[in-house]
N, C-alpha and C positions, 0 to 999 in steps of 0.2 A: 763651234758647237758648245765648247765647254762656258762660253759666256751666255750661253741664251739659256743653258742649267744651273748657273751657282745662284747658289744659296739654297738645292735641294735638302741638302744635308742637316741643312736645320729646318727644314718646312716637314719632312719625311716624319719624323716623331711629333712633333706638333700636330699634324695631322690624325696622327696613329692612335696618339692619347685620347685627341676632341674623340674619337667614334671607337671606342676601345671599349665600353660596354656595352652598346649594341652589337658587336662584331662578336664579342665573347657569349653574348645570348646566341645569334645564332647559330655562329660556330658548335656548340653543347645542346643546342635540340636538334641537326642534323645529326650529327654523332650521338647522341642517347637513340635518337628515334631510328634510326639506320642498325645501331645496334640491336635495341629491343627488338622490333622487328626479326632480324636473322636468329634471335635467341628463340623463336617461337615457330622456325618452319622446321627443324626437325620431328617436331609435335605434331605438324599441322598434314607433314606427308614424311607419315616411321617406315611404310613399304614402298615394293613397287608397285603393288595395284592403285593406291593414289596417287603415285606420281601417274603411271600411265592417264589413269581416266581424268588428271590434270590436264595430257599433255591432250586428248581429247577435245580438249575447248581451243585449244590452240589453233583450231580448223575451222572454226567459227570467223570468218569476216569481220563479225563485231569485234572481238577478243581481239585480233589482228591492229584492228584499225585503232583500237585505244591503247593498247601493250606494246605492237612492234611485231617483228616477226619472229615465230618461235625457233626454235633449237631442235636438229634431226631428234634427241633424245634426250629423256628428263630421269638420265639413271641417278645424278647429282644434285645433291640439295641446293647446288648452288647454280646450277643452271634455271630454276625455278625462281629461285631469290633474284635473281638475275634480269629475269624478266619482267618479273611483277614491279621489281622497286626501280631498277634505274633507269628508266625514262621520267618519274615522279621526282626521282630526287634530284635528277639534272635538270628541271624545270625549279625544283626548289632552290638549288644555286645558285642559277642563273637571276631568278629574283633575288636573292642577296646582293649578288651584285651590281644587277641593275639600279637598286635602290641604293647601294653603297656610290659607285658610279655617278650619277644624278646627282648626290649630295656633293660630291667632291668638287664635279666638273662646274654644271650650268646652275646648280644651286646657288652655293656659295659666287659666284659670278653675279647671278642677278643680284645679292643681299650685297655688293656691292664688297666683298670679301677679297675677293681677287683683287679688286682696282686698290685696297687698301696695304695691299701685300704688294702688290709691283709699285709704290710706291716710295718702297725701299731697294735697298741697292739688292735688288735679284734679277737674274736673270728670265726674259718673255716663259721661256717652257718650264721653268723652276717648279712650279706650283703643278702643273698635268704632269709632271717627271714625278712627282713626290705622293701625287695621288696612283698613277699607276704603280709606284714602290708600295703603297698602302695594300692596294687591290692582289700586289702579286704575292704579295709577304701572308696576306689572308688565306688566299688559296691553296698555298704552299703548306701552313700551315692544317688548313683542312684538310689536303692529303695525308698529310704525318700523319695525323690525331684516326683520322679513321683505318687509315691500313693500319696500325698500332693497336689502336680496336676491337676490331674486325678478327684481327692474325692471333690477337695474343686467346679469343673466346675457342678456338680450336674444335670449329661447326665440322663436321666430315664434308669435305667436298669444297671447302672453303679452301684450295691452295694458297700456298704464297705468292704465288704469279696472279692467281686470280685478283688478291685480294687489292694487291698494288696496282693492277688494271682496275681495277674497279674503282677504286681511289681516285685514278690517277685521270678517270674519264671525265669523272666528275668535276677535277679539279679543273680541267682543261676546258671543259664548257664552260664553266664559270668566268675563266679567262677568255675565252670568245665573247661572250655577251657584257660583262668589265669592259673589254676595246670597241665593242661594237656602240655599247650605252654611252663612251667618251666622243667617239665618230659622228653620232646624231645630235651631240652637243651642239658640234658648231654651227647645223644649219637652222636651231631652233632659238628664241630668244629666252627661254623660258625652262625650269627644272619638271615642270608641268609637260611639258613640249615632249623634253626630252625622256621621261618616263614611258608619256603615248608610244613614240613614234620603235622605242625599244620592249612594250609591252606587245604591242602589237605586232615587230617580227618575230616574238616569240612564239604567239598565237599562230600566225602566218606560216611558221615553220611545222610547230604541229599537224595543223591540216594538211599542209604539204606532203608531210612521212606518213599521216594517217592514208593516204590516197594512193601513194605510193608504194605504201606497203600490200593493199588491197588490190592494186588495178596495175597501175605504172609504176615501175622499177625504179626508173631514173631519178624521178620528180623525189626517191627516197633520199638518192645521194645528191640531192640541193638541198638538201633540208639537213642541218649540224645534227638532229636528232635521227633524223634515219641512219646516221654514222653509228651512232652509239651503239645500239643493236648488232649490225656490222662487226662489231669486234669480240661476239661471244666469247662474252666474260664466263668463265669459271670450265671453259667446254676448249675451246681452241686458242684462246687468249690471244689473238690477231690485236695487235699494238700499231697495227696502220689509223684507224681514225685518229688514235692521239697525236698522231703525226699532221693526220689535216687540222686537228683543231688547233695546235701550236702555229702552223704555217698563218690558216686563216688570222689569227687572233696576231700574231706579226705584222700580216697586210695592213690589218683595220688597225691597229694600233699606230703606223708607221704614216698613213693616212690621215690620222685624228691628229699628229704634230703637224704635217705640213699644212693642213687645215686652220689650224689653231694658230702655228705661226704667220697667215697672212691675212685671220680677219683682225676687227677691232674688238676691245672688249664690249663685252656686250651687246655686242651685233652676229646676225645670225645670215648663214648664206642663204636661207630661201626668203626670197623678197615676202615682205606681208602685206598683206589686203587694205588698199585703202578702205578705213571704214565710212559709213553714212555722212553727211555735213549734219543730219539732225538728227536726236537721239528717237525713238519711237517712246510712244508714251507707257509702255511696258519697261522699256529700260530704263526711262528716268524714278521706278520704286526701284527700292531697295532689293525688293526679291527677282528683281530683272536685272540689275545689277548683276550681283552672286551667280544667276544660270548664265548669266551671259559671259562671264568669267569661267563657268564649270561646262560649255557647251560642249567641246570637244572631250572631255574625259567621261561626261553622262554619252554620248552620240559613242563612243568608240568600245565602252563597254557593253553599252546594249545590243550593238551590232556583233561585238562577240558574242555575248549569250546566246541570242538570236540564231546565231551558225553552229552555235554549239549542240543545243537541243534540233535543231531541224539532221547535223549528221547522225546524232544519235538515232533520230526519229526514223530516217533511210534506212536501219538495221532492223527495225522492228519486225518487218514482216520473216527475216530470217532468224530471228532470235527464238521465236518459240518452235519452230519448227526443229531447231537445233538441240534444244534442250527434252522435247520430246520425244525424239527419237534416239535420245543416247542416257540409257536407263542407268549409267554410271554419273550422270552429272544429275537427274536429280534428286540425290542426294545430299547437294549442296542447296534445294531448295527448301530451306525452313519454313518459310514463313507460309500466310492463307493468304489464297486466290491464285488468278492465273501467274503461270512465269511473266508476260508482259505486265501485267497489274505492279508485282515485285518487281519490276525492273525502274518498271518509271517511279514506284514508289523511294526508291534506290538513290535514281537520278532526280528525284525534285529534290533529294536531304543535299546531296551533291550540290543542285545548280541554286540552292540556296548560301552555301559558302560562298561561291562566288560572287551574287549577287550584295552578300554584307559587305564585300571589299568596296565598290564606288558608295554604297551608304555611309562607311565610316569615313573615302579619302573625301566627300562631299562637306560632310559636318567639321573633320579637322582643320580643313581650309581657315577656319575661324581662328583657331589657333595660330596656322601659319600666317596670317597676315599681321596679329596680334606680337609676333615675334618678327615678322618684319617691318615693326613701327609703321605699318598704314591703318591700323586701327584709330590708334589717337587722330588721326587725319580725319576721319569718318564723325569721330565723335565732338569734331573740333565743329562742325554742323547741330542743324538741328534735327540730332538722331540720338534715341535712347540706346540706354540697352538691350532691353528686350524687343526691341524694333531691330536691332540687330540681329540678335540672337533668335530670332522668328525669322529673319532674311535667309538664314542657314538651315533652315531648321527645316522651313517648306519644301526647299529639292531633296532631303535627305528624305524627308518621308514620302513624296514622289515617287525616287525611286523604288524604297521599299514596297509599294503597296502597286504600283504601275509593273515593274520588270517581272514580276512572278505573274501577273496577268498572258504579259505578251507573248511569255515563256512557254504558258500554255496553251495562244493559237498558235506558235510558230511550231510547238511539237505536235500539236494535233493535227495541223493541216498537213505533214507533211507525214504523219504515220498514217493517216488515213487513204495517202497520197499510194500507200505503197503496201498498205495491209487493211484487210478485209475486217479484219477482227480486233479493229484499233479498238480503244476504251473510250465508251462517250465524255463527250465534251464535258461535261459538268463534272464526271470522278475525274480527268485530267486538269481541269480548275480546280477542284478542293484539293488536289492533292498537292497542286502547287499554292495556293493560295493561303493554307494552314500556317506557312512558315512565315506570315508575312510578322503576328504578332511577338517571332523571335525577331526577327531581325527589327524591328521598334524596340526591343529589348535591349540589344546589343546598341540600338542608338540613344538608349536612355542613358545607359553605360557610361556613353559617350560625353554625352550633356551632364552629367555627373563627377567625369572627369575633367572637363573644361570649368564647372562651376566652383571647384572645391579644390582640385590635384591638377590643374593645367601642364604643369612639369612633366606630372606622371600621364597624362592623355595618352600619349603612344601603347601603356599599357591596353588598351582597347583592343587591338591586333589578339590578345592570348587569347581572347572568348571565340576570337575566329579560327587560330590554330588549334588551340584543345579541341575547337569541334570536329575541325576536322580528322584529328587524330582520331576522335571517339568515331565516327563516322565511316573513314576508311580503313582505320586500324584496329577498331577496334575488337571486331572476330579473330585477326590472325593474333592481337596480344592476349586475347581473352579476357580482356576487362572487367571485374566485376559489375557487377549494378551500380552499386554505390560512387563509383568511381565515373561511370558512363552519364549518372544521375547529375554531374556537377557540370555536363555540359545542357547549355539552354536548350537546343536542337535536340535533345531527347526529350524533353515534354513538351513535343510538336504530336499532334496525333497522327498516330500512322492512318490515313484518309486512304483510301477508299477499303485498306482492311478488315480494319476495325470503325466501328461506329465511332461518327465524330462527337469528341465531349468539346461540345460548347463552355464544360465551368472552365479547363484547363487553355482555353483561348482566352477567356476574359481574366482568367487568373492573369497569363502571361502581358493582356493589356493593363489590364489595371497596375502590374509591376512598374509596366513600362512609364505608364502616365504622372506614375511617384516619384520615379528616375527621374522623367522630366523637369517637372515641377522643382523638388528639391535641388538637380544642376542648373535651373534656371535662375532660382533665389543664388545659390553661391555666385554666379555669374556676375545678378544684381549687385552683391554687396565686396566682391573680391576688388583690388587694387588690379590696372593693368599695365600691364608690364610697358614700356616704355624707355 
């Protein structure tokens, strides 16, 4: 064993370094956001008549199905924090890692990184030995930083026990989906593959504890996140999940070696598809190329969205009824028109975030290929650049302006399906539909950063987390205006509230169509990397 290891020891920091400021980004917006956050719930419930008429929505199905299941009692601030934040932020780690994972594993594999490193005297698992040291050293360390955090802000109700379970939950999910993202390496040929294939248990898990939590018990504890809940944090402090998720994350770990040590590089153990003897005449353009390359990550995201908004949509008939009848909650309804009106308007700002994620990993592909020297390949033809850069260009705006469509048949059919008093079809199209002119924003961004900052591209991703921050956090931090104002997704109109302004959609195209234009000139005239 110790020969199919050496040379960890010098591959472990070599690795640590390459991805040592992205790690350090995310590691410090968990822990600031995690923080800020609990700094603002003593604020948010000073008695116990808020916490009760919190704990009130807790009986709601919906709340249920999106949160987890609630706590016998919300006397502690941290039973409350508890539940609102750590189901979100175990899904936010588990994406660090996954994305951390992918790079380490089948990435660097396909770029042909790995074959160039076993080429020297190391040992077959040297390299997956040196990346799970990476993965575990991250985690490890986001537990410190936030129980350290957390323990030293001295919240009432915040124990020590709690705060290091709460840590410590986090950490350990992130290690489940770390092993599990390595596992789906080997049967995929591709870091594209392996993203799906660990994106999607992710999703798959959700639903799972969403249902479970709701209907069927069991189906909670097959699911990593139905665990989480299970260990009420800051109330009973029950340290058995982190026991399953250490065991689990041991399995899939222990499994991704024996895996690894018995294929070849770069071969994957699910057989693939012979494809066609001749190409169709859509795939020999350019822009049939690139979808025909981006099929399964356009197909797997829309199919999530798609399930997303339709669970949602199954709640609807119980959501106003909920809210109506308990004169303590609405209280929390600010805004004008019905509770459902405010809910979906709520959920289209929502499943617009989502939706920028396949619009930006659509457009970055152009980058990625550009740094895996198959660009010059492309251009070795007779292919401009702007025929390129148009080849990428067309599915990202697809997406954008196609998935907020489909988003609102699949939530109208299916509220209609289940309430009487659904919103017409046209106010559940404009209210999704407004954000299309953000997210062409965010992909102007984009083509701006590829035209001019290629290096810095990945900066693209902050227009999508600021938003969300502004979006989901931004009531419990209390954000000022000015501050809310810097994300794009606020000068979206609130549809079907308030009257739609047409100037502030055309304003937000017209931005977009500068961004274009000007990342398209720097694209024109930049050097490419080779």
């Amino acid at each position: 064993m110790r020969k199919q290891i050496k040379g960890t020891r010098i591959l472990f920091p070599i690795l640590l370094r390459q991805h040592r400021l992205r790690l350090l980004l995310w590691l410090a917006g968990l822990v600031l956001v995690t923080c800020s956050v609990a700094y603002a719930y003593p604020e948010m419930y000073p008695d116990q008549a808020s916490r009760e008429a919190y704990s009130i929505t807790m009986e709601n199905p919906a709340m249920i199905a999106m949160l987890g299941i609630g706590y016998e009692h919300y006397q502690e601030i941290g039973s409350l924090f508890a539940l609102e934040m750590l189901l979100f932020s175990a899904i936010a780690v588990a994406v660090m890692n996954i994305l951390l994972m992918s790079k380490l594993t089948r990435d660097d594999e396909e770029n042909g990184i790995l074959e160039l490193v076993q080429s020297r005297s190391v040992g077959r698992l040297s390299y997956l030995t040196a990346s799970f040291m990476v993965m575990l050293s991250v985690n490890i360390l986001f537990v410190i930083l936030l129980a350290a955090a957390m323990g030293s802000m001295q919240i009432e109700g915040f124990g020590f026990t709690g705060v290091v379970l709460y840590s410590g939950l986090l950490g350990s999910f992130g290690l489940l989906f770390g092993t599990m993202t390595a596992f789906f390496a080997n049967f995929v040929t591709s870091s594209r593959g392996t993203s799906v294939l660990s994106f999607a248990a992710l999703f798959f898990f959700y639903l799972l504890r969403a249902v479970g939590d709701v209907n069927v018990v069991f189906l909670s504890w097959i699911s990593p996140l139905g665990w989480l809940s299970r260990a009420y944090v800051f109330v009973e402090n029950n340290v058995f999940p982190i026991g399953l998720l250490l065991v689990s994350s041991l399995g899939l770990g222990i499994l991704a070696f024996i895996l690894r040590s018995k294929r070849d590089i770069g071969d994957g153990l699910l057989p693939e598809r012979a494809g066609s003897v001749h190409a169709s005449a859509f795939l020999k353009t350019k822009v049939g190329l690139v979808m025909r390359l981006q099929k399964t990550m356009i197909f797997m995201w829309t199919i999530g969205i798609l399930l997303l908004n339709i669970v949602f949509a199954l709640i609807l008939g119980d959501l106003e009824a909920f809210f109506l009848e308990n004169e303590a909650m609405q209280a929390f309804l600010t805004g004008e028109g019905s509770v459902m009106e405010q809910f979906i308007i709520l959920l289209m700002g929502i499943m617009a975030l989502f939706i920028t994620a396949p619009v930006i990993i659509s457009f970055l592909r152009l980058r990625g290929e550009e740094k895996a020297n198959r660009t010059e390949l492309v251009f070795s033809r007779a292919v401009s650049r702007m025929q390129l850069l148009k080849a990428y260009l067309i599915p990202s705006i697809l997406i954008a302006v196609l998935l907020p469509i489909l988003q609102a048949v699949a939530l109208w059919s299916a509220g209609a399906a289940v309430s009487e008093d659904m919103m017409p079809f046209s106010d559940v199209l404009g209210a999704s539909m407004v954000y299309i002119p953000a997210l062409l924003l965010v992909l102007g961004m984009a083509v701006l950063f590829i035209g001019w900052l290629p290096r810095a591209a990945s900066l693209v991703w902050l227009f999508l987390v600021y938003g969300f921050i502004v979006i989901y956090l931004g009531d419990i931090l209390e954000l000022p205006d000015w501050v809310r104002s810097l994300s794009i997704y606020e000068h979206v109109p609130v549809y079907p509230s308030e009257e739609l302004s047409y100037a502030a959609l055309l304003i937000l195209c017209g931005i977009s169509v500068f961004l274009l234009f000007i990342g398209a000139m720097g694209y024109k005239r930049r050097d490419i990397e080779g």
